[in-house]
C-alpha positions in Angstrom: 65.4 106.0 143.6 62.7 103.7 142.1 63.1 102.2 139.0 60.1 102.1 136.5 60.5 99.3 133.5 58.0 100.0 130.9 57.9 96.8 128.7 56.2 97.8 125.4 55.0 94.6 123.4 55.1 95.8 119.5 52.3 93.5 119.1 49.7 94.7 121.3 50.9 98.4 121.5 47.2 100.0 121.9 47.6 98.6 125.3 50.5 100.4 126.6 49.0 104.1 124.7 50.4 107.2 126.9 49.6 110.9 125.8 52.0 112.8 126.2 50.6 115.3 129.0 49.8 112.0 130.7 53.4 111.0 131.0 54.6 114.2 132.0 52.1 114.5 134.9 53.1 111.1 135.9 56.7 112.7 135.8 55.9 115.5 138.0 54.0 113.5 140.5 56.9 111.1 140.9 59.6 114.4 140.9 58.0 115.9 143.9 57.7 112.8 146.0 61.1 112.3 145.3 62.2 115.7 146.3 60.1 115.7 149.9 61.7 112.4 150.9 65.3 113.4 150.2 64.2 116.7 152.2 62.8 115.2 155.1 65.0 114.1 158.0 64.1 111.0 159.9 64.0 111.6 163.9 67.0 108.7 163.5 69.1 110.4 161.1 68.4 113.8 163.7 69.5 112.1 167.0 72.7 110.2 165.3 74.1 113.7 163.6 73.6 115.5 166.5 75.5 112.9 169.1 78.5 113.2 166.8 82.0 113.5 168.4 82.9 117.3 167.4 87.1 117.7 168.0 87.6 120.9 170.2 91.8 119.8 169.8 92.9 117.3 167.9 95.9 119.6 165.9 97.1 123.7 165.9 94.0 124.5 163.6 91.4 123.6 166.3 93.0 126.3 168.7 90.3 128.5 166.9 87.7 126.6 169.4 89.6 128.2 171.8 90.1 131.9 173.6 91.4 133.4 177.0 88.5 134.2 179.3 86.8 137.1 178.0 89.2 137.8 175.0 88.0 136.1 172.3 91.2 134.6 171.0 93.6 131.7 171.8 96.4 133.4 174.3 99.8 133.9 172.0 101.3 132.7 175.6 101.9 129.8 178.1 100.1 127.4 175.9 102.2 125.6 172.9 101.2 122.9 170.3 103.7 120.5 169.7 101.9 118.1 166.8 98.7 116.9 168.6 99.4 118.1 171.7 98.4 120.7 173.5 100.6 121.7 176.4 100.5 124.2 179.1 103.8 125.9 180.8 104.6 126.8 184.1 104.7 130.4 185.1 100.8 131.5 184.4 101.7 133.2 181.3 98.8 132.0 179.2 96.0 132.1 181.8 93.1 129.7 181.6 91.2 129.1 177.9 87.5 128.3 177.6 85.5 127.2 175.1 83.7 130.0 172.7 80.7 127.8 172.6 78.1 126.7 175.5 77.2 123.2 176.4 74.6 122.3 178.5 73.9 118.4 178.2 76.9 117.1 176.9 79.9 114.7 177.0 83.5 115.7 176.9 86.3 113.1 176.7 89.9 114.0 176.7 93.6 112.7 177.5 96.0 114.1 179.7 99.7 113.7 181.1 100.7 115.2 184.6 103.8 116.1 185.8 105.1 116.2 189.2 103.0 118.5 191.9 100.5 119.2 188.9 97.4 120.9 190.2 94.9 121.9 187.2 91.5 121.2 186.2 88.7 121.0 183.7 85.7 123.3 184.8 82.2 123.3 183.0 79.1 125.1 182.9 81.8 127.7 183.4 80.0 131.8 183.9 80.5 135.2 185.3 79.2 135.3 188.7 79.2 137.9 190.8 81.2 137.1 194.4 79.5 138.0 197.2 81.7 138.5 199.6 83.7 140.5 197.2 82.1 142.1 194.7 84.2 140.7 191.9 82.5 139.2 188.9 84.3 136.2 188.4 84.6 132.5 186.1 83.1 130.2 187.8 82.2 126.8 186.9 81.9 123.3 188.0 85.5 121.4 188.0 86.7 117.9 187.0 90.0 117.9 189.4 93.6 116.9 188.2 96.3 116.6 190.7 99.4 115.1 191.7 97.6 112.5 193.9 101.3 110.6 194.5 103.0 113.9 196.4 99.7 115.2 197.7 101.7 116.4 200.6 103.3 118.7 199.3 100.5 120.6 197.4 99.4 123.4 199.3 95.6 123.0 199.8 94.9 119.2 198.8 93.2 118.9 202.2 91.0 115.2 201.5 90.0 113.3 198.4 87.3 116.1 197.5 90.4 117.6 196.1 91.9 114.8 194.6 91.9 113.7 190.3 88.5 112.9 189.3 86.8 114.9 192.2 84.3 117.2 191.7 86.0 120.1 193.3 85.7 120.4 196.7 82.0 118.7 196.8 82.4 115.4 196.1 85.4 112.9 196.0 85.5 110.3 193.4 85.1 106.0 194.7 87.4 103.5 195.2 87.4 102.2 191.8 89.8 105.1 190.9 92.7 104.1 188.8 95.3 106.7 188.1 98.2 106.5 186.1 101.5 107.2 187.1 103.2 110.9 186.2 104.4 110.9 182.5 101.9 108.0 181.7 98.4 109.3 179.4 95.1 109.0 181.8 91.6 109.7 179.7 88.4 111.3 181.7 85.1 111.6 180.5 82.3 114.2 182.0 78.9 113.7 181.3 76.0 116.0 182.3 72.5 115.0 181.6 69.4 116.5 183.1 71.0 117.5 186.2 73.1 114.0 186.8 76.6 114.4 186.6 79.3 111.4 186.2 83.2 111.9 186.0 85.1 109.2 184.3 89.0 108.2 185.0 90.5 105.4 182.6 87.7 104.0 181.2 85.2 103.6 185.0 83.0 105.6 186.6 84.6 107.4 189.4 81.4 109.5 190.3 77.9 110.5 190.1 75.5 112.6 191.5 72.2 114.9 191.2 73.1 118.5 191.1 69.2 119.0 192.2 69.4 116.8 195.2 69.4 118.7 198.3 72.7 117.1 199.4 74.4 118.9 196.7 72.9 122.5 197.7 74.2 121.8 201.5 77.5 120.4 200.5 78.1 124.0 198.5 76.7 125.7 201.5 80.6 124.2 203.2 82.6 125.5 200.9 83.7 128.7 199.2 80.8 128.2 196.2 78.6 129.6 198.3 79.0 133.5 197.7 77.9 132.7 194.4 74.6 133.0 193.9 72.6 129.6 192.1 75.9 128.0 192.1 74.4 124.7 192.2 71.6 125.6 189.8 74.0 126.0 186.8 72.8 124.1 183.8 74.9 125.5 180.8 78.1 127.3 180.3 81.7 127.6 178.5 84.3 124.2 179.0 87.2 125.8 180.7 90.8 124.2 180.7 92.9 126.1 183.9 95.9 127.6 183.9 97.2 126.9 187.9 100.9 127.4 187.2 101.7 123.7 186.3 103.1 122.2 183.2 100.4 119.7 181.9 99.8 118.1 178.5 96.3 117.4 176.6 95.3 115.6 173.6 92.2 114.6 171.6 89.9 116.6 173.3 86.1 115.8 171.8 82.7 117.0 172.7 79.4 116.0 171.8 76.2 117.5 172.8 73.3 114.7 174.0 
């Protein structure tokens, strides 16, 4: 706030005469400038508060982020917090969890710690979608692979690297740059979507990118099973969805901010 420094001279005092209803109008003039700066919000102020990191799990309390597809609360099942981890256990008792909120263009950053023939995955602009071929309204999303790359052998269905960690499931397999640790060590990923461009991070590099509106994206889907979903590759927002695929994994530090 501004300072004002009247300096009354005792010798000279005509000079420095106020009435009284002039000094309260200058009071009100000032008040009211005062008050519409403090309430106005600089485009800089806007952009900074709303690219803050926002923890979905960093302890137990921030399970309320969390619910079972379609039930609305964290599953009391198959998933356990042990200090500021969240873990998942074998046997599919706790299903997959999604976010409660959408996200659209975003970022999402989290850790994670296989174990041996792990096969899981994060999945975004996760929605009901009506199969097909089946009739089933189902989640469906677009999925950020985690795997057991080191005994991919042995995990039924990892055909090629489309299925491998840091893949985008099935349509697109991450570079060469790729740096996995080994099972028990912490790896971190990053997904960012932004006006259709997608990029999946592994340990700090760029494993992948690609347009979601360029026509090789539509005919890749047309290859695989996405297809008997209808505007499957014209998704654009949707729940964050951490799959349950019958494999113990562990998370941590899971943050999202919306861009």
């Amino acid at each position: 706030m501004p300072n004002f420094i009247f300096i009354i001279t005792y010798t000279n005092i005509s000079i420095m005469k106020l009435t009284i209803k002039a000094f309260l109008l200058l009071t009100i003039i000032f008040c009211s400038i005062y008050v519409e700066a403090e309430n106005t919000i600089s485009p800089e102020k806007t952009n900074v508060s709303n690219k803050k990191w926002f923890p979905l799990f960093k302890n137990a309390k921030d399970t309320i982020h969390w619910q079972s597809t379609g039930k609305g609360v964290f599953p009391n099942e198959g998933w356990q917090i042990n200090h500021d981890h969240l873990i998942l256990k074998s046997g599919r008792k706790g299903g997959d969890i999604m976010t409660k909120n959408k996200y659209s263009n975003f970022e999402l950053k989290l850790e994670f710690k296989m174990t041996r023939l792990v096969n899981s995955g994060i999945k975004y602009f996760v929605t009901r979608m009506k199969n097909e071929q089946s009739g089933r309204l189902e989640w469906i999303g677009y999925e950020y692979q985690i795997i057991d790359d080191f005994h991919r052998d042995e995990i039924r269905g990892f055909n090629d690297d489309k299925g491998s960690t840091a893949a985008l499931y099935l349509l697109y397999a991450p570079s060469n740059k790729k740096n996995l640790m080994p099972l028990g060590e912490w790896n971190s990923l990053k997904i960012k979507v932004k006006n259709n461009k997608i990029e999946h991070w592994l340990n700090g590099k760029r494993v992948l990118s690609v347009n979601k509106n360029a026509r090789e994206f539509v005919e890749l889907v047309k290859e695989t099973k996405f297809v008997n979903y209808k505007d499957y590759s014209k998704k654009d927002a949707g729940y964050i969805l951490i799959q349950d695929h019958d494999s113990e994994i562990q998370y941590r530090s899971i943050l999202v901010r919306e861009l």
